[in-house]
Each structure stands twice: as C-alpha cells, then as structure tokens.
N, C-alpha and C positions, 0 to 999 in steps of 0.2 A: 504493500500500500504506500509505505514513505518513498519507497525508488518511482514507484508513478508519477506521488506525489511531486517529486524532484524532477522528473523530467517537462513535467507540467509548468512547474516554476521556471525552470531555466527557458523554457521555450517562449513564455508569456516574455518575462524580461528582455529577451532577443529580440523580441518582436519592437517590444516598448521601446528601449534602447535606438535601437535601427531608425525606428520612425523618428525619434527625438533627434537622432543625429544628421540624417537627411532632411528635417525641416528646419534644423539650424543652421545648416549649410545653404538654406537653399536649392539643395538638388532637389529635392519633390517638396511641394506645399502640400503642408496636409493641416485642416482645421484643429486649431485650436479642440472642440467639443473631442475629436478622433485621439487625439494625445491625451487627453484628459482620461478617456475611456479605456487608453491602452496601459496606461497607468495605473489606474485604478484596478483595474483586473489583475494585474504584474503584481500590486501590492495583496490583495486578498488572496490569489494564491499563498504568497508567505504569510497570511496572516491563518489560514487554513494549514499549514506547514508548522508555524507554531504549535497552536492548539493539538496539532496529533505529537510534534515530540515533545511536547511540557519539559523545555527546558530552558531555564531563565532568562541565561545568558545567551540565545538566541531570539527569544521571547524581546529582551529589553535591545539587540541588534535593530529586530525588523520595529519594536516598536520608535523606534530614532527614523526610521525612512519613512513609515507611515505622519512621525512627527513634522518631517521636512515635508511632506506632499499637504500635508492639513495648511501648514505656514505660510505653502507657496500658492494652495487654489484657492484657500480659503485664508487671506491675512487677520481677519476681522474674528472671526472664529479660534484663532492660533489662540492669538492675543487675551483671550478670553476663559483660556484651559489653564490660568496662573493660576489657578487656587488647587486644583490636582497636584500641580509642582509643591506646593506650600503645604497641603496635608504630608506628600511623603517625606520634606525636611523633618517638621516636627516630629512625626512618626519614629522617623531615624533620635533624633533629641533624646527621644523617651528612654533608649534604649542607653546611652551612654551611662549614667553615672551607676546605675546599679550591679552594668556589666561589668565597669572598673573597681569597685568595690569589693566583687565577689572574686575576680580572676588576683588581682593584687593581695588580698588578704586572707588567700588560700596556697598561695605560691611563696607567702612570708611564713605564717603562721603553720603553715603545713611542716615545718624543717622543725626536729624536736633540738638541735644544737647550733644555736645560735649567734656560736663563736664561727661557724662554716658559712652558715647565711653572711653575718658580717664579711667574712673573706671573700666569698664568692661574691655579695653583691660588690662591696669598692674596688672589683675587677670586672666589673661585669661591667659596672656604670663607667667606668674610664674608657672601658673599649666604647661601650656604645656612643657618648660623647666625641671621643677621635673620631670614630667614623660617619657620625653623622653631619659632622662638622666639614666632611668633606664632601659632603651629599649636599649641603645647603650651598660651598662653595663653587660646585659643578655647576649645581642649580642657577647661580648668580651670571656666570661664566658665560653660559649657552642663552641666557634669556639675551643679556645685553650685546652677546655677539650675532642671534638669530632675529633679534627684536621684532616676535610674533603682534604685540599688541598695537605698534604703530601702524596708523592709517583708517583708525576703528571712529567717525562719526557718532556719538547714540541720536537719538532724537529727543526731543525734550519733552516729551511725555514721558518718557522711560526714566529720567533723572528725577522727576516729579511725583513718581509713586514710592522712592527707595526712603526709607528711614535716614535721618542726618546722624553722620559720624561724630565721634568724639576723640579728641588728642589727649596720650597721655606721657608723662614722661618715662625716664626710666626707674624712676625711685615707686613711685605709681605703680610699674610693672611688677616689679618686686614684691611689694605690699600684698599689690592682688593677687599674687601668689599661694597665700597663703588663706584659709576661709575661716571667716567669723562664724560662720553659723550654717551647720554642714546642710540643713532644709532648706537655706537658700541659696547656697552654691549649685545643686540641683537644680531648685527650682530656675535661676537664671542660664545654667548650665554650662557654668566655672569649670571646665573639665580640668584643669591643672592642680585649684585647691583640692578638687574629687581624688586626686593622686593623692596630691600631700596628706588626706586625714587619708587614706585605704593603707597607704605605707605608714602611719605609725598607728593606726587602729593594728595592722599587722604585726607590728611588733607587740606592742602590749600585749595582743591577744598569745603570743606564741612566749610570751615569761608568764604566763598560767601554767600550773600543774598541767599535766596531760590529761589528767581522768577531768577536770574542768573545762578544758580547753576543745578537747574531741567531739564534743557533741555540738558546739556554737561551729565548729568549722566544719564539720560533715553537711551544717546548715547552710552554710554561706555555697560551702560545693553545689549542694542541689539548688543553690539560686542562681547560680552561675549556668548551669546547665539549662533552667529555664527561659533564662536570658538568651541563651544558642537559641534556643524554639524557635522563642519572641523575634528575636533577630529574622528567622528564617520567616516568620506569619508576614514579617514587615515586607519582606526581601517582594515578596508575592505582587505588590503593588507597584515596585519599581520600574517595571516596563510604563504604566501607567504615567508615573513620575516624570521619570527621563521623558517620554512620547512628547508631554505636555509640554514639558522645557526647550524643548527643539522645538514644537511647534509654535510658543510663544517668541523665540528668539527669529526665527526664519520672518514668524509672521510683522513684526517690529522690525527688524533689518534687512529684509528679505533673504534672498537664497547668496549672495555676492557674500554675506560676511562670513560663510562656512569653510572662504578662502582663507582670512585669517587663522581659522580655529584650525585650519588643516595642517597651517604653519607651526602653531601651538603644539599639536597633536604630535607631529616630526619632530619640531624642537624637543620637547619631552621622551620621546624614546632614542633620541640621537645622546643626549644628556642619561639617558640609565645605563644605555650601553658603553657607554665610557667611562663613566663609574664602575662596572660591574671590573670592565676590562683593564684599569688604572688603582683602584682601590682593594677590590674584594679578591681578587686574583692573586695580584700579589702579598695581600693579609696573608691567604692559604698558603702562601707558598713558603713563606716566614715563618709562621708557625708549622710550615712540614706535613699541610693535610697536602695528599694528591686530588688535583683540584678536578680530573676526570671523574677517578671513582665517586669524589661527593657530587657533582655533576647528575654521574646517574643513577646514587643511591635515593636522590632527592628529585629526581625528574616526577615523579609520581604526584607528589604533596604540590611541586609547582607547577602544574597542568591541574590541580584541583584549584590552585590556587586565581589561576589567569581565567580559570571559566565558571568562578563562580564571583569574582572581584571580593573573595571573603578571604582574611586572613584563615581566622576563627574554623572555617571547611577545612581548610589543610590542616591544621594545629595536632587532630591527634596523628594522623597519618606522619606527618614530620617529627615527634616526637618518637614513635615507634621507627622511622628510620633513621635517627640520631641515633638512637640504643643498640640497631646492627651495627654501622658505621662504628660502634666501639667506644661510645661520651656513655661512662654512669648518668642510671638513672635519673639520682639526686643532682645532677648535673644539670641534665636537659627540665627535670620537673621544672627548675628556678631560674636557669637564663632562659626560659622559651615562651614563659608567662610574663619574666620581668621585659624581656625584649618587646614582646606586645607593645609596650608601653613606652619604652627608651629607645628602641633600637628600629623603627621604621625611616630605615634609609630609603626608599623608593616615595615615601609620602615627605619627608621633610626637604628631598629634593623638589619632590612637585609643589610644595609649597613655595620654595624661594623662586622657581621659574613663575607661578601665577601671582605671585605680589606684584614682580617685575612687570611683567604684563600685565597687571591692571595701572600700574604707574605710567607707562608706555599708550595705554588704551586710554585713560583718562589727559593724558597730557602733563600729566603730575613729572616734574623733577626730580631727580633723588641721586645726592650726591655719593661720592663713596662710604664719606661715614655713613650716611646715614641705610646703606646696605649694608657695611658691617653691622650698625646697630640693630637692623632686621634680622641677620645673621643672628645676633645676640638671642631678640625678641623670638624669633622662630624655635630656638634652641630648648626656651623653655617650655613654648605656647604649645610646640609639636609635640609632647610628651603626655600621653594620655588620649591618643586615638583609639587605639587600642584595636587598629586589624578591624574595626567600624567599616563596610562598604559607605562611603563617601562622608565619612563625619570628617574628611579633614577643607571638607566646605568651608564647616564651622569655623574651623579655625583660622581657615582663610583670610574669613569676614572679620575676625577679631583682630587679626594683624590687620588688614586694611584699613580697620577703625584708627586704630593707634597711630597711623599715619596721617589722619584725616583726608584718606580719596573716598572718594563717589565708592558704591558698590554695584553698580551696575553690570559691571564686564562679569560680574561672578555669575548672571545670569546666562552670558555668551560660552560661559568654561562647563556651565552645567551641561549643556548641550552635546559636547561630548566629551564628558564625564566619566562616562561608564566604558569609552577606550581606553582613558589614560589609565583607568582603576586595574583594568587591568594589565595595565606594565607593572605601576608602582607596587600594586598585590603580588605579584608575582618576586619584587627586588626585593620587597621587605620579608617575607619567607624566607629567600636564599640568603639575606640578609642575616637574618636569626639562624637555620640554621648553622650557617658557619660560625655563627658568634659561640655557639656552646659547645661548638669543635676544639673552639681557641681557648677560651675557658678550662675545658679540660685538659688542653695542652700546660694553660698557664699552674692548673690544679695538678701540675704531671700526674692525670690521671686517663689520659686519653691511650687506650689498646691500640697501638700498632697493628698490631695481628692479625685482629681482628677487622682494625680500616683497611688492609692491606688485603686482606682476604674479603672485601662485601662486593666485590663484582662479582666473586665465584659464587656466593651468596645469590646475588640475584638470577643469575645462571639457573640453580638450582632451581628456586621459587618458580622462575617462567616452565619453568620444566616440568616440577611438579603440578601446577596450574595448569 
C-alpha cells in the first residue's frame, strides 16, 4: 500500500513541479486555477502519505510544505493560523521546569557517594564549558562571515503585534540567575534559576540517609518518566505548530524570504560540521577514544536522535551504548543527565548563529564586545534546555531581550525550525556521548578492551538480529 502510495506521490509532484517550471519559464502558459490544482493534489497525496506512516518527523516535513502552499495561495488565511503556532510554544513551556527538576535531581541524588558526584561533576562541568565555549564561538564565526539575516525587510504590522523588549545589564544577569521563589520561576519560566534550585535541591536530597532518601527519588524518577509521555502527547501537535508558522511567515513575507532562511539553514549545518570536525574529533582523539568505532557504536541513538528532533528518544539507547563502548555505568548515569543540561553543543551553537541573525535581520549593530558578552550571556542562559525539541526558542527570545532587538525574525527561524533541530539534536547527543567517554578516560576508568573490541560487538548483535 505505502510503495503505491509512493509512487503516487512522486508522480503527482513530477507533474506539479514540471508545470511550475514550464510556466515560469515561459515555455507553456498554463493558468494560474491549473497550478493551483496541480499543487494541491501533489500536497494531499503527502498528506494521505503521512496519515498511513504516523511518523512525526515526516508528518511535521510535509506539514512545513502544506505551510508554504497555505502562505502562498492563501496570505490572509496564513496570517491568521498565529494562534496554532502560540498554543504549541506554551504547550512546549509546560513541559520545561518539571522535566529539569526530575532529570537533575535524580542524576544528583541518585549517586549514594558524594565525594565521586563532586569529582565527576567539577570534571564534567569544565569539559562541558570548554566545549561549548567553542560551539558558541563557531557559532559567532559562521553567522558574521555567512550573514544569513541581512537583507530581511518585516512589515510593520509584524513589528506591531510582538511584545516590547527589555535591557538588562550584566550584574542583572547574574542576579537573575538565581530564583526567589521556585512557583515563580516556573511560572515565568526562568529555566536557568529551575537548574540552580534542581542542583542543590539535588544535593541536599542525596546527604539524607538512604532509607529517607529512596523513596522521594524513586518519586521524582517516575515524574520524570511522565514528563517523557507528556513531552511525546505534546510532540503530537507539532506538525500543526510548525504548519502554522510557515504558513504565517510565507503569508507576511511571502515565498522570497525562504531565501534567506535557506541561507540560515546552510549556514547552520556548515557551522556543526566544523565543529564536529575541529573540536569533537580531535577531543577523541586526545583522550585516545577511536573516533570510528564510537562513530558506529553511536550511529543508532543519533539516527533516533535527527528523526525525532528529541534529545530525551535517544537518551536510553545512548546510555546503553556508552556501557558497551566500555564508560561505567555510574559514569554515563551522571554525565549523560548532567550533559542534558550543560553540554548541548549543537543548540548553544544554534543559539549564537540566530542572535546574530536576528541583529543582522533587524538592523541592530553589535560590536565585538558586545558578542563576546553574548558569548558570556548565552553560556549561562543555554544551560537548562534540557534535549527540549525546540525550547531553545525560549531562550533565544531571552537573549534577544537582553539586547533590546525587535523579536520578530524568531518568527522567520520558526519556520524552519524543525530542520535545524534536527542537526543541533543530532551534535548534542554525539556531543554527550563522547563527553562520558572522556570523563571516564579523565576517571581512568574507561575499558580499552572493551572500546576496542565494540565493533566486533556490533558485528555480533546485526548477526544475531
């Protein structure tokens, strides 16, 4: 049924395609009403294509072209789907601080020796900071030497509906770092202060006796597992989301500014692959993992990872293959939850490339301090995503405030959104992984042997499989 299905599709497309490109040339006029219709059908197939494989991240693909054709035939209607876009942000919102709470203060509290927690985390967090330190500078690099956002017009209805920014300084930043009053940090959705009290709620809780302690954290586990649910109930709407987002953006700036975002979109996977190939390569190689074998012990978790834009989908799969690869378990349990949180090198990149570009898109100047001091700003603000598909929106919009620009470009980045998610999902995985490779090299606790032998390993596994 799906190969018919398929052949159906590609055929409608050919057709669509063909007419589109012979009426833009000029070689045969063909009405307006006839493109429209040949269109239309090309997309309903894929939308009947969806519906039979029920799979997301296809689902939320075709829903971006159905977006773009709403934008384009119908602007006024585009324009109008903003509230669809606005239900799945908040939706996503809901999910942040409880998830950070549960995974943080079970990945602390969970370790019965607290002199190791200590050693492992002030190695854990040095690495993550170096490294993401160079994610944020790649990031800087490629925006102002590709400069996607220049050339971007809005219209002044668009500037006219966004909420006005607020500047803050760096002492400001600091401050707010830290939360008065843990119901309203959620409630506003502080996700940095949400860190700050889950890591020392985490400690205290893990200096309780054990027979005290075991039963509040087996509680918090089963809420963290709820949250994975909740997370996935959410996920469900996001074709809807994104659909919406493209179609409002197309419909406001028409079809021309998908040039820009295509720029953005290149710029952004041209910026991971050079990271990957400049920073994480040779980390491995330093610390002496063979950067093949973890290649293909980890291909699994990031192929879950890039087709579902979820950190969180890969997490136990890449835990369970960290443990072949030869990293103790106590190893990978606490850098692979603490990483979560510290160590999203592929989203704290994408952050420093989309600030620039919206400084770039708005017309905003921004000298070199004041990139390092975003540099700064990001360093803290990115911590506490937590592997979220697309909560690093949020955080976007908070560094952008801090700057006092316009927000409106972040509704052109939503658009395609759920491409870049899937590079940055993907770097921050391999990302992690290899963090708790190196950890256990720093912990000289990492099995040679064993890493040296997990090709034959997976050998095995396809075999027996």
């Amino acid at each position: 049924m799906k190969s018919k299905i398929t052949i159906v599709n590609i055929a409608l497309l050919s057709v669509a395609a063909i007419a589109t490109v012979l009426n833009a040339y000029q070689i045969v006029s063909i009405s307006t009403e006839v493109l429209l219709t040949l269109r239309w059908a090309a997309l309903a197939g894929l939308i009947i294509y969806a519906f039979i494989k029920k799979n997301l991240t296809t689902s939320i693909l075709i829903s971006m072209l159905v977006g773009t054709e709403i934008g384009y035939d119908f602007p006024e209607m585009g324009t109008n789907l903003h509230f669809l876009r606005q239900i799945f942000l908040q939706m996503i919102k809901t999910v942040i601080a409880p998830l950070l709470f549960a995974t943080l203060v079970t990945g602390i509290a969970g370790h019965s020796d607290l002199k190791q927690v200590g050693r492992m985390g002030w190695k854990s967090l040095l690495y993550f900071e170096v490294v993401t330190t160079f994610a944020l500078i790649i990031g800087l690099l490629f925006a102002n030497w590709f400069k996607p956002g220049e050339g971007i017009i809005p219209p002044a209805t668009l500037n006219a509906t966004l909420p006005s920014v607020k500047e803050q300084t760096w002492q400001d930043i600091i401050v707010h770092s830290f939360p008065e009053n843990m119901a309203k940090s959620i409630y506003h959705g502080e996700v940095l202060q949400i860190v700050v009290f889950s890591v020392l709620f985490g400690i205290s809780l893990a200096m309780l006796p054990a027979a005290k302690k075991e039963k509040f954290v087996s509680g918090v586990e089963l809420l963290a597992e709820v949250m994975f649910k909740f997370t996935k109930i959410i996920m469900l709407f996001a074709p809807i989301g994104v659909g919406a987002a493209i179609a409002e953006t197309v419909g406001h700036m028409g079809i021309d500014v998908l040039k820009n975002l295509a720029l953005l979109l290149a710029t952004l996977y041209c910026a991971l692959i050079v990271f990957v190939l400049i920073v994480l390569v040779p980390v491995a190689l330093i610390a002496r993992i063979p950067v093949i074998k973890l290649a293909k012990m980890i291909f699994e978790p990031l192929s879950i990872a890039f087709a579902t834009t979820s950190s969180e989908a890969a997490l136990p799969k890449a835990m369970e293959k960290m443990e072949k690869f030869g990293v103790p378990r106590q190893i990978v349990a606490f850098v692979m939850p603490t990483g979560y949180s510290f160590n999203l090198d592929g989203s704290t990149l994408y952050l420093a490339l989309a600030t620039v570009f919206v400084a770039q898109a708005t017309g905003t100047e921004m000298s070199v301090g004041e990139q390092v001091t975003m540099v700064f700003l990001l360093m803290l603000t990115s911590k506490g995503v937590a592997g979220i598909p697309r909560a690093t929106l949020v955080i976007l919009l908070g560094a952008i405030a801090n700057f006092g620009m316009p927000e409106w470009p972040v509704l052109l980045i939503m658009g395609i959104d759920e491409l870049m998610d899937m590079a940055r999902t993907t770097v921050n995985v391999a990302g992690n992984c290899l963090a708790t490779a190196v950890i256990a090299r720093w912990e000289g606790e990492l099995d040679d042997e064993m890493m040296h032998n997990s090709d034959k390993l997976i050998t095995e596994t396809s075999i027996d499989a």
